[in-house]
N, C-alpha and C positions, 0 to 999 in steps of 0.2 A: 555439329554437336558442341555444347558450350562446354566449359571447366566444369568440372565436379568436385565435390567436396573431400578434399585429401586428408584432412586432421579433423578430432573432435578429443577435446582434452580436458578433464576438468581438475581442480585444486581448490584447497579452503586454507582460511586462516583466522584472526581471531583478533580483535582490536578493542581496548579498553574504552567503557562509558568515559565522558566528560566527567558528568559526575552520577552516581547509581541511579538506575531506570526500575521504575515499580511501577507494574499496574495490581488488577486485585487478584493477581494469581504468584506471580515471581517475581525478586528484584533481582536483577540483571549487574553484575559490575563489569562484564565482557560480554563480548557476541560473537560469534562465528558467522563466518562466507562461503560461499563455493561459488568461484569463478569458471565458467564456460570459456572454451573460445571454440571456432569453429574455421576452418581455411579451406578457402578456394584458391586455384588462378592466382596464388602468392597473396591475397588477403584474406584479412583473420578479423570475424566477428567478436563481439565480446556479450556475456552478458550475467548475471549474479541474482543469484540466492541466497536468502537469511536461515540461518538455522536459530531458532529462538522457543527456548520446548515452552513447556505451556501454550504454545498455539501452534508453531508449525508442523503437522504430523511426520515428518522427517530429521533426519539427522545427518550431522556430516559425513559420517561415516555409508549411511545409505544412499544420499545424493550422490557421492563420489562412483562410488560400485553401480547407480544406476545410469551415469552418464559415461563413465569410462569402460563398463562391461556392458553395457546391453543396449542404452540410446545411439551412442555415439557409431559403436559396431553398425548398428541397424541402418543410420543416414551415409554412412559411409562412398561414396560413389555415387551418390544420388546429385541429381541438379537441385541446386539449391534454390531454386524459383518456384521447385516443387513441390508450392506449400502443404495441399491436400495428399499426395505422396508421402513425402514428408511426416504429416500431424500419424497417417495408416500408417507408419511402418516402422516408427515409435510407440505406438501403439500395441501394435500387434510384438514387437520386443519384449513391452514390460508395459504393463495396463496401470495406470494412477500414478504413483510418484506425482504430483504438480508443482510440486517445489523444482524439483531437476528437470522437470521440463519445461518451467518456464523460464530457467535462469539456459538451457539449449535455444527455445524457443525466442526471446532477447540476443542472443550472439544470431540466428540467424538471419532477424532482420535487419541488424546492424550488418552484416556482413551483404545482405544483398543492395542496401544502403551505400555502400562503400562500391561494388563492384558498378553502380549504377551513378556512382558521385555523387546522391542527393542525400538531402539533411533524412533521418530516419523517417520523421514526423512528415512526410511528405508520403511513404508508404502508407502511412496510418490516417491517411485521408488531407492532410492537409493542415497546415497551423490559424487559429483563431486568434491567439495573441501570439506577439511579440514578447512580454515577459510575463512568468508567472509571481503573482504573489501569493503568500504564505500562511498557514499556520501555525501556533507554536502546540509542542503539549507539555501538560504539567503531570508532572511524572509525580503518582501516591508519596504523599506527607502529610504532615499537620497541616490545618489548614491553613498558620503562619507562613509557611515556607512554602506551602503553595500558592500563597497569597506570593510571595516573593518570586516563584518561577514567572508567574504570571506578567508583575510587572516589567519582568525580564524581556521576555518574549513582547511584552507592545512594546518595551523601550526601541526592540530592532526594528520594529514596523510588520508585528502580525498582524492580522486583519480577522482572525479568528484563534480559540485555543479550544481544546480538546484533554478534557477535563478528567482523571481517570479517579473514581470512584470506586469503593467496598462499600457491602451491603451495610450500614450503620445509618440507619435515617437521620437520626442528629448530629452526627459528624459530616454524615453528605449536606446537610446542609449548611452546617458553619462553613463547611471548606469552599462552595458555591458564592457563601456572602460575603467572605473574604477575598473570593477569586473578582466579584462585580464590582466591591469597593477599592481595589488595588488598581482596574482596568475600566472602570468607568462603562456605560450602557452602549458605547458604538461599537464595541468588536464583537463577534459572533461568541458567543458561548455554547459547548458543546459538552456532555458529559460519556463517559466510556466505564460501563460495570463489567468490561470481559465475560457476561457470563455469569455473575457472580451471585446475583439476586434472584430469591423469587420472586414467581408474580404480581404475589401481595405486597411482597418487600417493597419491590420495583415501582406500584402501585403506590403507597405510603411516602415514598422519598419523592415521587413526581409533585407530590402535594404538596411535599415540605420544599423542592427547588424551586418549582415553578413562578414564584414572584420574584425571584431573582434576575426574572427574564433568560432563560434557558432554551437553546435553539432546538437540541433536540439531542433525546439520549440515545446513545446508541449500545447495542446488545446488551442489554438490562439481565437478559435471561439464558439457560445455558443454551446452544446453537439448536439443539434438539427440540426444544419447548417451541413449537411453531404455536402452537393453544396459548404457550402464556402472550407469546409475541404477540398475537391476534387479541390478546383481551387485555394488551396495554392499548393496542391500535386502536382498540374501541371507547374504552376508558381513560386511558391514563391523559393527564393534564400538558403532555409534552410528545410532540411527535416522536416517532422509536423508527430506527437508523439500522438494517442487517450489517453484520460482520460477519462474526461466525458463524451464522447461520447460511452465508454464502459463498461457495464456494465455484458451481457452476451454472451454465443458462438453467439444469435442470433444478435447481437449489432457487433460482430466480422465479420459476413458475409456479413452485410447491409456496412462496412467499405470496406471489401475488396472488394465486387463488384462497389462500387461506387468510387474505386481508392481513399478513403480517407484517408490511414494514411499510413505513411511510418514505421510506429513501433507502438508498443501497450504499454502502463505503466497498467502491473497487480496489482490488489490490494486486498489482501483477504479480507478485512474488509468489501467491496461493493460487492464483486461477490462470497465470500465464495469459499472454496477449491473445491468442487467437478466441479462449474462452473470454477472456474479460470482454471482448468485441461482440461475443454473443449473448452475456450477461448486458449488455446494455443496449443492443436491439429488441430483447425484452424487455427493457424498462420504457425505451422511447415508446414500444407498445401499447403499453399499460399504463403511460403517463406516470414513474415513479420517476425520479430525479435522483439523479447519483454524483458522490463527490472520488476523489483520487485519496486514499489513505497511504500508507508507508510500512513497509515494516525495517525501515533503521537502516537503509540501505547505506555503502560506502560512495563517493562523490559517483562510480559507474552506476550502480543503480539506479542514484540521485539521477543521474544526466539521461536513462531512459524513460524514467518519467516525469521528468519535465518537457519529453517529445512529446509524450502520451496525454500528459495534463493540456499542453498546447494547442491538441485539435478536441476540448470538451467546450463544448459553445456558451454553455450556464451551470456552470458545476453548480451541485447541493452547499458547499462548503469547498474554501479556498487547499489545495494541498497542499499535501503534511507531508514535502520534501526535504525536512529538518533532519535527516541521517547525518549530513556532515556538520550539524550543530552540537549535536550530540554524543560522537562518536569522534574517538580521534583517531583517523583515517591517514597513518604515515607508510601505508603499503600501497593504495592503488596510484596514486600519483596524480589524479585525474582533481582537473581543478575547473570549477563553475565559475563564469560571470554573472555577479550580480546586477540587479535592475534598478528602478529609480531610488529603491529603501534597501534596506541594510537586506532587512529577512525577505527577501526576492530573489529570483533566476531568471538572466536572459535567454530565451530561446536559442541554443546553437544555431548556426547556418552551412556550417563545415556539413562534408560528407561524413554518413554513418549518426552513431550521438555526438559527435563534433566537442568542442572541451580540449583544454590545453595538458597536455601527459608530460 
């Protein structure tokens, strides 16, 4: 019988924007973390969750109590290979939370990573590249100053940006025209309404971006409207991108039967690795194409999903591993190498998510 898992421990903290983060719900001058760790056989997995309200159904205060009272208790003794034991018996503890069980779920693969010496991304099937590169996003402003993020972001070598929009058709569109004439027609253009639009809205603004050359908007409408998502799918002048409206494989089937999304944005931090694994054997199903999104992770985050982006073969759009652009990150310690451009990550090769502490 192998080592078992002796410790499950979690903590948060909280680290100022670069400079203030808006999308069309909140602007952001801080964020909060919760850090997992997980120990076996004297090594300790690592892995992190965002707490960011306006999207994340959780909070610090309930990630902490769900990891430290009721997950953590639950895997406690268990073998830690025992993934499908493991997913039961967390489960049967405390049902949902997916924030704190993905940021559990992350410390344990890093941890089985470690006891096994191999780079993470070799659990996870295997690495496709060598380095990832990036996209930036342009966090809600005037369209001037978005115009300016924008530039920002190709000046490091984005290769795509991610556009965040309010329901305001004539402002979505100046800010779009500003976004294309600051960064010129080869980087990907991508636009983000959180939510925020209706139908018609959503409808109306595709019209007025779409000569802009607009890759595609992503959740235009609130997560719940699969109707209006479907009758952008049908209509609207610009492919439509799920977010909020996905959360797990069963959120992925309720899309594709309903003809709602033309592409998926995965997120580990909301659906945790073992779910985002089954969120994207329904897409390869169904022929929908998905990219790796972010929610602002600190460089540990950062550093498991750049294992994760590492084995996606033809992502939808380049990931948005830009947390340590963004955030200034003097607590985890954990520091990325950069690829052949500024705004790129080299794949780790060290054991676990590998990265210099």
């Amino acid at each position: 019988m192998g080592d078992r898992i002796s410790a499950v421990s979690a903590r948060a903290f909280e680290l100022p924007f670069v400079t203030p983060f808006q999308n069309s719900k909140v602007r952001f001058e801080r964020i909060s973390y919760v850090w997992v760790e997980v120990s076996c056989g004297g090594i300790t997995g690592r892995g992190e969750a965002t707490a960011m309200p306006g999207y994340s159904p959780e909070t610090v205060p309930s990630m902490l109590a769900a990891v430290n009272d009721y997950l953590g208790p639950a895997i406690r003794g268990m073998d830690p290979f025992a993934e499908t034991g493991l997913e039961a018996a967390g489960a049967a503890a405390l049902p949902g939370n997916p924030y704190a069980r993905s940021a559990l779920e992350m410390a344990l693969l890093e941890l089985r990573a470690k006891l096994l010496g191999v780079p993470a991304h070799v659990l996870l099937g295997g690495a496709c590249h060598e380095e990832i590169r990036l996209g930036g996003i342009v966090s809600y402003d005037t369209p001037e100053r978005m115009a300016a993020q924008a530039r920002w972001w190709a000046d490091k070598g984005a290769v795509a940006l991610q556009v965040k929009l309010i329901r305001e058709r004539a402002r979505s569109a100046a800010t779009v025209a500003a976004v294309r004439e600051a960064v010129g027609r080869d980087i990907v253009v991508g636009v983000d309404g959180n939510g925020s639009f209706t139908p018609l809205e959503a409808l109306r603004t595709m019209e007025a971006i779409a000569p802009y050359g607009v890759d595609f908007f992503e959740q235009p409408v609130p997560a719940a409207d699969l109707g209006g998502m479907a009758l952008l799918v049908r209509k609207g002048a610009i492919p439509v991108v799920a977010d909020e409206s996905l959360w797990t494989a069963r959120d992925a089937l309720r899309l594709r039967d309903a003809g709602a999304a033309h592409g998926f944005n995965l997120k580990l931090a909301k659906s945790g690795i073992v779910e985002t694994r089954r969120i994207m054997a329904v897409a390869d199903a169904a022929g929908i194409p998905y990219g790796l999104g972010t929610m602002l992770e600190t460089g540990l985050g950062t550093l498991a999903n750049v294992h994760f982006a590492a084995t996606l073969r033809a992502p939808l759009f380049p990931a948005e591993a830009v947390g340590p652009w963004m955030v200034r990150d003097d607590v985890s310690g954990v520091r990325l190498a950069r690829g052949s451009v500024e705004l790129s990550w080299l794949v780790p090769s060290g054991p676990g998510w590998g990265g210099s502490l």
